[in-house]
C-alpha positions in Angstrom: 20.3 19.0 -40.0 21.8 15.8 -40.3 24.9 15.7 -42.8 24.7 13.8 -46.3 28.3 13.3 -46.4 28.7 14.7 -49.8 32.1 16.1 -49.3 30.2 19.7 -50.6 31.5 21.5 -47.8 35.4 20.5 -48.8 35.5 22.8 -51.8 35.5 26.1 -49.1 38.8 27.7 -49.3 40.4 27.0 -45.9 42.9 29.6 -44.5 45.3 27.8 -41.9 45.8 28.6 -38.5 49.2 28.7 -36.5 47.6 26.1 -34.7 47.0 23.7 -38.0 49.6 20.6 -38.5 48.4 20.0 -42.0 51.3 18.1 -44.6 52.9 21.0 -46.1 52.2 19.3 -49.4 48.7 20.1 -49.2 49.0 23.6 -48.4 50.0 26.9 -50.5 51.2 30.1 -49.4 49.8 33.7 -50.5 51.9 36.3 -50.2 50.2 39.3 -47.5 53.4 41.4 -46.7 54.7 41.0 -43.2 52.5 37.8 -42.7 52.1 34.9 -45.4 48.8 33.5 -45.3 49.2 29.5 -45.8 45.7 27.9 -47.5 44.8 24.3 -48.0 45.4 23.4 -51.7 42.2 22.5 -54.0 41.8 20.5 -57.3 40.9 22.8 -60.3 37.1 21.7 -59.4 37.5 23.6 -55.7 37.9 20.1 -54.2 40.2 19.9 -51.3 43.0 17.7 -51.7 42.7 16.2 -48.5 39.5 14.8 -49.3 39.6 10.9 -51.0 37.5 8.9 -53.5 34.5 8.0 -50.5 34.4 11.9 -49.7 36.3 11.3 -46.4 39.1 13.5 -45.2 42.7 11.9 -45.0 43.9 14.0 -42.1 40.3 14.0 -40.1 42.3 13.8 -37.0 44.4 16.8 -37.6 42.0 18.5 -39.8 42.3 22.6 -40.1 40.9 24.3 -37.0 38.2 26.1 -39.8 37.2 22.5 -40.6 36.8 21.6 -36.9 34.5 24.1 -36.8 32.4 24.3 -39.6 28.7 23.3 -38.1 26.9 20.8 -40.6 23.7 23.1 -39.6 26.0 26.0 -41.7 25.7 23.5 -44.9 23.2 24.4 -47.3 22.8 21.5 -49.4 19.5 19.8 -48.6 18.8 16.1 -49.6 17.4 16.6 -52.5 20.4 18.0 -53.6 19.3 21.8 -53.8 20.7 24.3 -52.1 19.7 26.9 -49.6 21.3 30.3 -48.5 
């Protein structure tokens, strides 16, 4: 499947990794008792906030290691704009 570029797959909740260098500013924390969990933040429309006007992520280079791996083939959204499960 080749990818549309439609930014869909940037309103998925990402949970961060130890690994992730994300700006803090773009990340919350949820309280799990011993061990926070630290998300990515999102617009009120699910939109991640590190993604711009042109659907392109600001920190591509030190995206989340859930981004990294998220396989366009996983997307559902076909070209015609419907989607598939």
């Amino acid at each position: 499947m080749e990818c549309l570029g439609c930014g869909r797959c940037c309103y998925l909740q990402v949970k961060l990794s130890w690994q992730d260098d994300v700006p803090e500013e773009m990340t919350y924390v949820v309280e799990e008792g011993v061990l926070d969990a630290v998300f990515m933040k999102q617009h009120s429309n699910g939109r991640c906030v590190a993604l711009d006007a042109n659907n392109e992520c600001m920190i591509y280079d030190n995206r989340p290691l859930e981004c990294r791996q998220f396989e366009k083939d996983s997307c559902g959204f076909l070209f015609d704009g419907s989607f598939v499960v």
